[in-house]
DOVEX-735855 format. One record per residue: residue in one letter; x, y, z of N, C-alpha, C, CB in turn. Coordinates in steps of 0.2 Angstrom, whole numbers, plus 5000, padded with zeros to 4 digits. Glycine has a CB too. Example, Ala and Ser with C-alpha at 12.3 -4.5 7.8 and 13.67 -1.06 7.14 Angstrom:
2
a506649725039506249785039506649845039505749785045
s506449895035506849955036506450005039507049975029
This chain:
391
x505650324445505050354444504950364436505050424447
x504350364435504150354426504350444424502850324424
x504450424418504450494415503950544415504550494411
x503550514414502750564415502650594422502150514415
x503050574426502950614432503450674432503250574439
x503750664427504450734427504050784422505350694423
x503550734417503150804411502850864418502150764404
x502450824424502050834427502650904432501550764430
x503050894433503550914438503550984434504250874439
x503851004426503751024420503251074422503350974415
x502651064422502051084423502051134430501651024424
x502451104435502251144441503051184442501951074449
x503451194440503851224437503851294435504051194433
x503451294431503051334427502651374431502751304423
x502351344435501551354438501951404446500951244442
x502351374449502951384453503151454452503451354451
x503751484447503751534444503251594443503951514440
x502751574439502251604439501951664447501851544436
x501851614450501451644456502051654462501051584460
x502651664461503151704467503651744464503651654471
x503751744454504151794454504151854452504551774452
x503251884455503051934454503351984459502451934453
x503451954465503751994470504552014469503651944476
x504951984464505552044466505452094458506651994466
x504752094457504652124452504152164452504652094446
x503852194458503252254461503552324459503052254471
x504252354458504452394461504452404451504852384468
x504752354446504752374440504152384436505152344437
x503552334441502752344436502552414441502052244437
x502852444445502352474445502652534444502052454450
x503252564442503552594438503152614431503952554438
x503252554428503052544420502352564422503152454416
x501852524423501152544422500852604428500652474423
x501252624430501152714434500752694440500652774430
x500552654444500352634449500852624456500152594447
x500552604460500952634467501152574469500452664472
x501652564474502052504474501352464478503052504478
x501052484483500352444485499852414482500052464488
x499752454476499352404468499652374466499052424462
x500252384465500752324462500852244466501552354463
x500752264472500652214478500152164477500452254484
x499652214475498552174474498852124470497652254469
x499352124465499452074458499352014463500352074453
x499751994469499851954471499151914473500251974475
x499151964479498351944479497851904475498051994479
x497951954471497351944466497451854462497452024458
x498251854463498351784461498151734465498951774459
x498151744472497851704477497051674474497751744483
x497051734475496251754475495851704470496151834473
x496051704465496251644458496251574459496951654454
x496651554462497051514465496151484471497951564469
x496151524475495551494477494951474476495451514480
x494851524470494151504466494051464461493951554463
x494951464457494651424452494651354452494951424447
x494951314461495051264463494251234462495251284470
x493751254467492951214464492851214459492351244466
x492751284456492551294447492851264442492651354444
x493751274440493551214435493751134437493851234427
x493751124442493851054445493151024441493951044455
x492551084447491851054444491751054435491251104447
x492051104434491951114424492251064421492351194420
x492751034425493250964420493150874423494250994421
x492550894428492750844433492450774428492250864441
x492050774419492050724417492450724412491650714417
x493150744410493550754407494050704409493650814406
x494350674404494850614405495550674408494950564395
x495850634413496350684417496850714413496750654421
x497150674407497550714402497350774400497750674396
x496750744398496550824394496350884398495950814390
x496250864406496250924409496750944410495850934414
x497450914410497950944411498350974407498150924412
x498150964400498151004395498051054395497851004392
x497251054394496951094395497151164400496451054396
x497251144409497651184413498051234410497951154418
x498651184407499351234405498951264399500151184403
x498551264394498251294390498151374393497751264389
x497851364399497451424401498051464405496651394406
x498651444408499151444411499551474406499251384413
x499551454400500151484394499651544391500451414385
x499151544390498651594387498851674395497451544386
x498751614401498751684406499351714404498651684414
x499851694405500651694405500651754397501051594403
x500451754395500351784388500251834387499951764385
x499451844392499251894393499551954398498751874394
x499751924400500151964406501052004403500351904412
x501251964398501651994393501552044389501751964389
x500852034386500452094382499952134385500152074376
x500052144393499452174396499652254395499252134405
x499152304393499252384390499352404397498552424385
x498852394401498852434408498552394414498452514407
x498752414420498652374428498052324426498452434437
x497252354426496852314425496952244421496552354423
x497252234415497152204411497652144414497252224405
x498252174416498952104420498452104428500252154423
x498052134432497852104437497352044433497552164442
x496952054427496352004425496751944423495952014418
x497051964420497651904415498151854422498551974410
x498151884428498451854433498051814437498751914437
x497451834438497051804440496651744435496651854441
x496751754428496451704422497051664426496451714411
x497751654425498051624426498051564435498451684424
x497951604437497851574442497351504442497651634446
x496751524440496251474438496551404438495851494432
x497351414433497351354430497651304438497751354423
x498051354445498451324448498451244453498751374451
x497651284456497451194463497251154458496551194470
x496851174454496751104450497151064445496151104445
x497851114443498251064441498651034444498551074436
x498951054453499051014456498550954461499451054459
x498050974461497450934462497450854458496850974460
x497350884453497150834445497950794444496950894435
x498350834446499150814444499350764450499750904443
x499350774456499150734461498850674460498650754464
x498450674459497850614457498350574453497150634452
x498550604446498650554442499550544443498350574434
x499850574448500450564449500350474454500750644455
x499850494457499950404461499650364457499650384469
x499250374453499050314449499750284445498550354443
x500350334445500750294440501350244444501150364435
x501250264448501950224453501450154456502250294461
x501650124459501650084465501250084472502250074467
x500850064473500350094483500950114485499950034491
x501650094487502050094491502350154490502350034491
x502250204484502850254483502150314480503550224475
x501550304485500950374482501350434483500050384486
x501550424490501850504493502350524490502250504501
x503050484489503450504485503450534475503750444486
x502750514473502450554467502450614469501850534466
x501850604472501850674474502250734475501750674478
x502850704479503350754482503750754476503850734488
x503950734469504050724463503850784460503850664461
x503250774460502950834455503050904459502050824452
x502750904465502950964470503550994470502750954476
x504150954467504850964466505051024460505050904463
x504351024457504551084452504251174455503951054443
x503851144459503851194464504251234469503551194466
x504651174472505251204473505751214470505351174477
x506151184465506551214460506451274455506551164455
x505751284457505451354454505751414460504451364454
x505851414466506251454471506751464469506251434475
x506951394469507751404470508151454463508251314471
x507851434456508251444450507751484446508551364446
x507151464446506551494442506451574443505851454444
x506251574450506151654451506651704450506051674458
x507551684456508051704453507951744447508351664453
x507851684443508151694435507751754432507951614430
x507051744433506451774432506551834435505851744434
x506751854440506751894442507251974438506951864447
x508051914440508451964435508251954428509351944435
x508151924425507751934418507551994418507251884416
x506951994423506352054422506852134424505452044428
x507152144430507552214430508152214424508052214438
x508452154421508852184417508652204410509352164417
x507852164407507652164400506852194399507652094397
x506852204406505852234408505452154410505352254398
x505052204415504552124416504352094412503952134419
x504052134406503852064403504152014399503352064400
x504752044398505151974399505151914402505551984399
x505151934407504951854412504051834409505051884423
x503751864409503051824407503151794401502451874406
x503551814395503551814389504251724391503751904385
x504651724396504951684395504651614399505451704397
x504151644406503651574407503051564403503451584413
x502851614397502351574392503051494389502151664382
x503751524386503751484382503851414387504251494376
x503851414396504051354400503351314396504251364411
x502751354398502151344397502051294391501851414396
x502351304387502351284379502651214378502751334373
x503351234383503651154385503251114386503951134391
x503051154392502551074398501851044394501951124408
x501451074390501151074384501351024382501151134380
x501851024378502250954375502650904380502850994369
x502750914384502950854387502450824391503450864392
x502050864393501550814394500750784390501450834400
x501050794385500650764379500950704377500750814372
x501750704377502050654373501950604379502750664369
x502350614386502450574392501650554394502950624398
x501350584397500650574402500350534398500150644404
x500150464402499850404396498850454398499950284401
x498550434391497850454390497450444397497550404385
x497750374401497150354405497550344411496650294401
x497550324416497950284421497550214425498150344426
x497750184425497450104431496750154434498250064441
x497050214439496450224445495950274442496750254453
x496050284437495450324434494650294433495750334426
x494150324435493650284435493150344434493550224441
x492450344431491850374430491750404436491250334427
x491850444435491250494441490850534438491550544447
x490450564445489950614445489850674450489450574445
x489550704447489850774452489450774459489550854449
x488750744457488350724465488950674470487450674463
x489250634467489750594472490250644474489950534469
x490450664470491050724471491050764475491150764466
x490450804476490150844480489950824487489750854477
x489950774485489550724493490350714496488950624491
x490850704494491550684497491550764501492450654490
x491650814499491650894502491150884512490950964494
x490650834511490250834517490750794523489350804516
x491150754519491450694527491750734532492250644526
x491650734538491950764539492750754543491550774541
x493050704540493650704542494150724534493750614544
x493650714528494050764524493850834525493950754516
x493450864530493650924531494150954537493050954530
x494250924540494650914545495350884544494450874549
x495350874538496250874533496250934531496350824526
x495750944529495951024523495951074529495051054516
x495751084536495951134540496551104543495351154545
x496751034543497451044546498051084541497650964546
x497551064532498351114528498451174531498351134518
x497651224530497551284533497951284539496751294534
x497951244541498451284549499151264549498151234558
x499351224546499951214545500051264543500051164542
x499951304535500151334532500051414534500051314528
x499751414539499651494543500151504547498951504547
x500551454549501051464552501851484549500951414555
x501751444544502251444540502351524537502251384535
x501951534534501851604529501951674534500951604524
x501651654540501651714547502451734548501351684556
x502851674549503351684546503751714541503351664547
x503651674535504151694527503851754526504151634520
x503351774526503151844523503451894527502551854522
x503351874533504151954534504851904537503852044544
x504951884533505651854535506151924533505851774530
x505851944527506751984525506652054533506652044512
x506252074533506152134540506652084547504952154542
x506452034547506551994553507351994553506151894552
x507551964547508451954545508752024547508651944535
x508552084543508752134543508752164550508352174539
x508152174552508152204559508152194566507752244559
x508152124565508052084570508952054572507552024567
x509252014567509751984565510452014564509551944561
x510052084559510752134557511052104550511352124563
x510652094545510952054540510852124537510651974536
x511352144532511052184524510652174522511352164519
x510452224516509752194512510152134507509352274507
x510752174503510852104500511052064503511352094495
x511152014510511151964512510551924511511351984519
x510151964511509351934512509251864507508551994509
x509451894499509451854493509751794494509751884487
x510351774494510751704497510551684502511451714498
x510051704507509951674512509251634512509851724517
x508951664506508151634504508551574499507551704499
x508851574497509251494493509351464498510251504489
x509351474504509551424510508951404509509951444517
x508351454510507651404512507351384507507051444515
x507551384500507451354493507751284493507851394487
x508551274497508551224497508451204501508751204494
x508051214507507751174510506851164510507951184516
x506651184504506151164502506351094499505851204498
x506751084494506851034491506950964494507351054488
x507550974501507750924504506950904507508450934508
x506650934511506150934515505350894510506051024517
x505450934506504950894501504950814498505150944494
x505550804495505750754496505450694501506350784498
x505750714505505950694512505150664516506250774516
x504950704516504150704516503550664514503950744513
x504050654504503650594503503850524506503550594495
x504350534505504750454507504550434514505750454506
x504550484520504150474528503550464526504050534533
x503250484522502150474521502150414517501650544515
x502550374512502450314510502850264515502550314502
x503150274520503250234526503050214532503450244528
x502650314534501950294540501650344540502150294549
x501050364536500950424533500650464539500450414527
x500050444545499850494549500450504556499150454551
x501050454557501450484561501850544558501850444563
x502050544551502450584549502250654549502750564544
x501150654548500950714549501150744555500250714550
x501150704561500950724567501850744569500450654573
x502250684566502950724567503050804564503450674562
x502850794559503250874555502750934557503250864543
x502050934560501850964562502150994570501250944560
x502250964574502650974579503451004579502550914582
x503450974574504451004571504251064568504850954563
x503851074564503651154562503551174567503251174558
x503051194574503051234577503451234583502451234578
x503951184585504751184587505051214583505151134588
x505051234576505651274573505351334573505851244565
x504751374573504651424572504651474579504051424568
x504551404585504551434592505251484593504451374598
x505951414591506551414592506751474587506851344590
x506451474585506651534578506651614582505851524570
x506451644588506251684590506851704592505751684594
x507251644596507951654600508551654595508151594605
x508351614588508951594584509051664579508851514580
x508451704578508351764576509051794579507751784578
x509451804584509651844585510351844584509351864588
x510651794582511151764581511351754574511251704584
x511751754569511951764562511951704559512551784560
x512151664562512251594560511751544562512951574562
x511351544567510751534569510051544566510651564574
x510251604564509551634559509651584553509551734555
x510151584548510351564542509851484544511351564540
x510351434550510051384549509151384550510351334555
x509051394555508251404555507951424549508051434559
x508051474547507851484538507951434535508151544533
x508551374533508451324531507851274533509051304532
x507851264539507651224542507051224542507751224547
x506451284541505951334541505651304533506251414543
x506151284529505751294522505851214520506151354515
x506151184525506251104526505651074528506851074532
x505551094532504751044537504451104535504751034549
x504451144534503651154530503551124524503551234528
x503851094517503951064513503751004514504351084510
x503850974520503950914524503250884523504250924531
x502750934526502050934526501750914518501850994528
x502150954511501650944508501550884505501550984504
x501850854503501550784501501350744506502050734499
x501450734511500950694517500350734518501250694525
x500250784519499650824519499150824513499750874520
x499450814507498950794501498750734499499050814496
x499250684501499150604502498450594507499950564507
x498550624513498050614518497350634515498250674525
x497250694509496750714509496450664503496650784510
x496650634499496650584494496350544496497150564491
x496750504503496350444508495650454509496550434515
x495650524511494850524515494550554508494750594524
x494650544502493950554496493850484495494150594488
x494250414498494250364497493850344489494050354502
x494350384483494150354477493850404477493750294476
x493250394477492450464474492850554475491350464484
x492950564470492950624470493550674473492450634473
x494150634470494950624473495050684469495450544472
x494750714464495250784461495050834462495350794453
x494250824465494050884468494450904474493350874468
x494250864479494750844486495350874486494950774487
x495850834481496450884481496650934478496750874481
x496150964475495951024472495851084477495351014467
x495651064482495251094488495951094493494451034491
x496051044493496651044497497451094497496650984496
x497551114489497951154484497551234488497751124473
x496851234486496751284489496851314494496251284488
x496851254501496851264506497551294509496651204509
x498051254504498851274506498851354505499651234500
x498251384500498451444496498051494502498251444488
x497651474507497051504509497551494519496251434507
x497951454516498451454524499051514523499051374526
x498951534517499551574515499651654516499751564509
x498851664514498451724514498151744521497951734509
x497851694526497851704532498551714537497451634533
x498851714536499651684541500051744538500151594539
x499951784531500151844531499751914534500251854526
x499251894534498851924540499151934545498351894541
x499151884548499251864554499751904557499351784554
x500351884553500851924554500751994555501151914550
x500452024550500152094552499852114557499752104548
x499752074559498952094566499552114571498151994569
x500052044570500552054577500952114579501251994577
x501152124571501552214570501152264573501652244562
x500452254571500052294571499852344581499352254566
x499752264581499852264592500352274596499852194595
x500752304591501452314594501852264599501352374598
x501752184595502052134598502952144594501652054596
x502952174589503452174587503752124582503752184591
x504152124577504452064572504652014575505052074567
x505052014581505251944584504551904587505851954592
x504051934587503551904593503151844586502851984599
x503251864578502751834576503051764574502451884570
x503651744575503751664575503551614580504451644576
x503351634588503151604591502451604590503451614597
x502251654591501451674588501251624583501451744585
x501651614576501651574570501651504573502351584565
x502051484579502251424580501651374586502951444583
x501151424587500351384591499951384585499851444598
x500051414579499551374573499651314570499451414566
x500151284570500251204568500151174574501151194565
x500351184579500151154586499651164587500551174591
x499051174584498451174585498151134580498151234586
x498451114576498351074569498451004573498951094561
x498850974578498950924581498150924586499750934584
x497650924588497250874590496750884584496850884598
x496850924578496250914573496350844569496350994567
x497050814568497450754568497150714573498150764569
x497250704577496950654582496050644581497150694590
x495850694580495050684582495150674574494550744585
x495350674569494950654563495050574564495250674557
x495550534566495850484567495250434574496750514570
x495150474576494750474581493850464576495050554588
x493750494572493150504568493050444565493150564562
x493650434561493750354556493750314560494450334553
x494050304565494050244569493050214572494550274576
x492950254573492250274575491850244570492150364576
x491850254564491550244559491550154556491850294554
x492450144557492350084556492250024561492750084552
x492350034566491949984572491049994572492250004581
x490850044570490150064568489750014568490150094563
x490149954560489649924559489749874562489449924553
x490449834564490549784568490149764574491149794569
x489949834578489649844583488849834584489949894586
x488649854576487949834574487849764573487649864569
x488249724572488349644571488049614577488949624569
């Protein structure tokens, strides 16, 4: 793989960190700025919330800008949020600064996407992908950790203050590495751009991420309650057990791209059916020690498994016209499955289904992402005998 894919990995490293390791640090920001551990919480949110908006907006604000420079540009706005969030005086200013930050994240994996397969070979688009998305999983496993104990033993904003300078890296590596231009770069325009948002089989990719990922998150967001009280682990057991699903993000990710540049719409329909077998199974394996551990592996394997085939898929259906907006949209969509499926999870607690009931529950949203798959398949197909049949 070219080096430029690794500036870009750099980048999502950074981006990685940023947006997960605020969570083992709610309990010191909300300490420090006198707020309650459930405003501390809203940070998160509010980074979503970013994360979803700034996907259209500055995709649309950069969409005639040569790709380097919007990726520049991103980690710009990304090292400036990072910044601000080091020097934020009180809650209001780190929730704004969290949210500036956020802006920069779908569209630099969107834009970063794009120009990840431009650099390889047709035969190796998926495995890009899952290349750069590598820094997002390495952000789990070693980034947050790190960030984490950084911030309890030196103060939080030490960790902001330490992902400005990842920020400053990626800045420079992908200045020096990321060529100006790439082969598949070509002129657009926002009316074409816009008009890829109406197919309807790219919108029927972007609700397969949405469902994929409502499943997955219904789960991980109360995994540590599930371990604990379900399973019987410690609290400190919880920490070493989430390294199992760190690295099985990694192997899974991987894994993902290399199945999607081999058979890209089986391996959807495979890993989507494997995630809702792992999350079903996960109800029974919950209750066994050594059961739970694997399935938590297993759980952060085939969910990771999805994301390079799922953003490959939605690149296809912009067919060219309007490919950074698309997977700009699509970044959004993982982030929009993430916030729905913690919900979700809630709703189940809430009904007095209890913590064991919400894996199986988790495990009919990806299994319903399987005929949205078919009938898009079924849409294309449709489209292109269309004109053969007017002949």
């Amino acid at each position: 793989m070219p080096l430029a894919l690794y500036a870009l990995t750099a980048g999502a490293f950074g981006i990685g960190v940023t947006e997960f390791v605020i969570m083992g640090l709610l309990l010191d920001v909300s300490h420090s700025l006198g707020v309650s551990l459930s405003a501390a919480g809203l940070l998160i949110s509010g980074y979503a919330l970013g994360v979803v908006i700034g996907a259209p907006v500055l995709t649309i604000l950069t969409a005639r800008w040569p790709r380097k420079a919007v990726l520049l540009g991103l980690m710009g706005v990304f090292t400036l949020g990072n910044l601000a969030c080091a020097l934020a005086p009180d809650y209001t200013t780190l929730m704004a600064a969290r949210v500036l930050t956020a802006f920069a994240h779908a569209t630099f994996f969107g834009v970063g996407s794009v120009v990840a397969t431009g650099l390889v070979p047709a035969n190796k688009k998926a495995s890009a992908i899952a290349v750069m998305f590598t820094g997002l999983t390495v952000a789990n496993i070693l980034g947050v950790p790190f960030g984490t104990w950084l911030g309890q033993h030196y103060g939080w904003r030490s960790t902001f203050w330490a992902v400005t300078a990842v920020g400053v890296l990626a800045l420079v590596v992908i200045a020096l590495l990321v060529p100006s231009s790439t082969a598949k770069e070509e002129p657009t325009s926002l009316k074409n751009d816009l008009a890829v948002l109406a197919r309807a089989p790219l919108l029927l990719g972007l609700l397969t991420t949405v469902l994929s990922w409502v499943g997955v998150f219904a789960a991980f967001t109360y995994i540590a309650p599930m371990l604990t009280q379900i399973t019987g682990f410690s609290d400190a057991a919880v920490s070493p057990i989430l390294l199992v699903f760190g690295a099985g993000l990694v192997v899974g990710n991987l894994a993902g791209g290399r199945l999607a540049d081999w058979k890209l719409v089986p391996t959807i329909y495979a890993t989507l059916i494997l995630l809702a077998l792992v999350l079903g199974a996960m109800t029974i394996g919950l209750h066994n020690g050594i059961a739970a551990v694997v399935f938590v592996g297993l759980l952060g394997a085939i969910a990771f498994a999805t994301v390079a085939p799922l953003q490959m898929w939605v690149l296809e259906k912009a067919q060219g016209a309007g490919q950074s907006l698309a997977s700009s949209f699509n970044i959004a969509a993982f982030n929009l499955g993430n916030a729905i499926g913690a919900w979700l999870g809630g709703v189940v607690i809430d009904h007095g289904l209890g913590l064991g009931a919400i894996p199986w529950v988790a495990a009919l949203v990806p299994l319903a992402a399987v005929p949205v798959v078919w009938w898009t398949g079924r849409i294309e197909a449709a489209r292109t005998l269309r004109p053969v049949a007017a002949e």
